[in-house]
N, C-alpha and C positions, 0 to 999 in steps of 0.2 A: 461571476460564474459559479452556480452551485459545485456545493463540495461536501460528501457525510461521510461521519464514520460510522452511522448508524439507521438502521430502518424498523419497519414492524414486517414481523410475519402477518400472514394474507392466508384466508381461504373467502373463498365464494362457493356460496349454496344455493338451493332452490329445491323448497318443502313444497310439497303440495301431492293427492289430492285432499282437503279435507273439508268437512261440512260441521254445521253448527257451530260451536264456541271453543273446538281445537284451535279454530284459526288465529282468533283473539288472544285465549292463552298462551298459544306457543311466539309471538310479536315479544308479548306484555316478558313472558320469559326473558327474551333476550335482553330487552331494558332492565331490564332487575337486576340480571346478570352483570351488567357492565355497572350498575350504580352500586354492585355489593361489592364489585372489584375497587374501586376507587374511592367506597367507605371503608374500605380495607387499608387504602394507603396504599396501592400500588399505582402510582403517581411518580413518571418520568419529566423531567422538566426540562431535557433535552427535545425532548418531541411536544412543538404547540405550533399552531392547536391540531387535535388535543392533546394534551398530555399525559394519554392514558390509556390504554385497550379502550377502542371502539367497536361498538356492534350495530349495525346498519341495515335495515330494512327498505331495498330501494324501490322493488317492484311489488306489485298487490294486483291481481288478477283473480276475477271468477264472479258468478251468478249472473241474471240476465235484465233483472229489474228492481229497483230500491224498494220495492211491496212484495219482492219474493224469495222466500229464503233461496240461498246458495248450493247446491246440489254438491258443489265442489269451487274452491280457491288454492290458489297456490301463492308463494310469494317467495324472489331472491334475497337474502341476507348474506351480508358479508364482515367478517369480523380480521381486524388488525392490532396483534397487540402489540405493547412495548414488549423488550428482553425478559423480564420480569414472568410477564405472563405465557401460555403456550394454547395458540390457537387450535390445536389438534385435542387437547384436554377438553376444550370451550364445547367444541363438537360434539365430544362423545357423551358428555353432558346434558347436552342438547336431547341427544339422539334416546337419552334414558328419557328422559324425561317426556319425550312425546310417544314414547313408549308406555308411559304411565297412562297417558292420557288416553291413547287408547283403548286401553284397558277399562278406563272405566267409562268412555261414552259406547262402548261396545255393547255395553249391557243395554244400552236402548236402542241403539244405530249398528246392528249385526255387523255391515258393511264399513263401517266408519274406518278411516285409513291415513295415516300419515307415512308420507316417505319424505327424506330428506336425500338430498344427491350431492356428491361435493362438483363443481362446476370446472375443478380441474386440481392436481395438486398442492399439499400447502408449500407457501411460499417460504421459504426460514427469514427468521430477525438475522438484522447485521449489527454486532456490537464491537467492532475496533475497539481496541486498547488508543487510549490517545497519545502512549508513549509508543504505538507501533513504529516498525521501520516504515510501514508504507506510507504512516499519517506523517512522519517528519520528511519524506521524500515530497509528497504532493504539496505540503506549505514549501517548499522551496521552488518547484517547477510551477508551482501556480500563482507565487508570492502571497500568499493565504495566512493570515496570523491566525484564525482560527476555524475549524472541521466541526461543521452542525451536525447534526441527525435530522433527517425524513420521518415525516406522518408515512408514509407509501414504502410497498413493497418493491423490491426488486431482486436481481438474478446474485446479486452481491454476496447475501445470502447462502445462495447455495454454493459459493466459490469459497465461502469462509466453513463452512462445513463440510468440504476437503481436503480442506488443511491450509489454504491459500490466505495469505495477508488480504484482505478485501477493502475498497474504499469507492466511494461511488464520487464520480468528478464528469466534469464536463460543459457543454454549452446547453445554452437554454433553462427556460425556470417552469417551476410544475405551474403557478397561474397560470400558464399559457397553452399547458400539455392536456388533453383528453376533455375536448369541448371543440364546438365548432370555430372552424378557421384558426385552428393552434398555427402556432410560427415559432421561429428560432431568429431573432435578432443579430444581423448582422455583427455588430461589435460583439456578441457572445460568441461567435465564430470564430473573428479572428482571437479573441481570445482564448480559446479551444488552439487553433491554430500554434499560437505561441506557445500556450504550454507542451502542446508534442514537442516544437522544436526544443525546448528544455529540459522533456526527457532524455529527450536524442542526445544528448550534451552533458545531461546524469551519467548518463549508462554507457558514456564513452569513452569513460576513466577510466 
């Protein structure tokens, strides 16, 4: 049964409209981005794969024929870093720099435009101490000798950035989660199951 003391912060965007070789440049950006972040050395080896802030280009929409330029494209990017890094920096970054670009396909293209939109709040990293009180409660209620970190975001996050001990536990495995025909494994269940009854049996001393 998964168990982390640690996640990545999460945003999801979506740039768009733009025409000519904004669209290229601002992609080509985001790879640059994340390969100067990890020739930098900021390389988690709790989180694989990857083990490193990811930036992700999942959608590419726009023009009407491969012989005709593009009037306008947009595309969703989504970036997750480790602790280390802060996805809300990654952004505003972003957000300069197609700012730039702007400015100077302006000069031929009046109309030329980039908008970027964040797709919903950023997510926060979760980075437990692994001397926490919570990490040594969950190895005992779960029988767990060791607490991994997550590639993926979650709410953990935000419960550790209000002050709350945070650990992410439970039934089910991400292979299985967010793709067609996901499931939750019976024997993950009951073993979900057991662990409640073990809290119950913690926290009743």
């Amino acid at each position: 049964m998964p168990n982390a003391e640690g996640t990545k912060e999460s945003i999801h965007c979506r740039v768009g409209p733009e025409v000519d070789g904004g669209f290229i440049l601002s992609g080509l950006w985001l790879e640059e981005k994340m390969n100067g972040l990890i020739e930098a050395g900021h390389i988690d080896d709790r989180f694989s794969p990857p083990p490193h802030t990811s930036l992700h280009v999942g959608t590419i929409k726009g023009g009407v024929a491969p012989n005709v330029i593009a009037d306008n494209c947009s595309f969703h990017w989504d970036v997750r870093t480790i602790p280390q890094d802060n996805a809300n920096a990654i952004y505003t970054e972003f957000e300069v720099y197609c700012s730039e670009r702007e400015a100077v396909l302006r000069r031929t293209f009046p109309e030329f435009a980039i908008k970027t939109e964040k797709q919903h709040p950023s997510v926060p990293a979760l980075d437990t101490a692994k001397d926490a009180k919570i990490v040594n409660i969950l190895k005992k209620i779960a029988n767990a000798d060791e607490i991994d970190a997550v590639s993926y975001a979650a709410e953990a996050g935000q419960f550790a950035e209000g002050g709350f001990e945070s650990i992410i536990c439970g039934p089910g495995d991400i292979a299985q989660a967010h793709r067609a025909n996901e499931f939750v494994a019976i024997n993950q269940l009951n073993q979900g199951v057991e662990m409640v009854r073990n809290l119950v049996k913690e926290l009743s001393y």
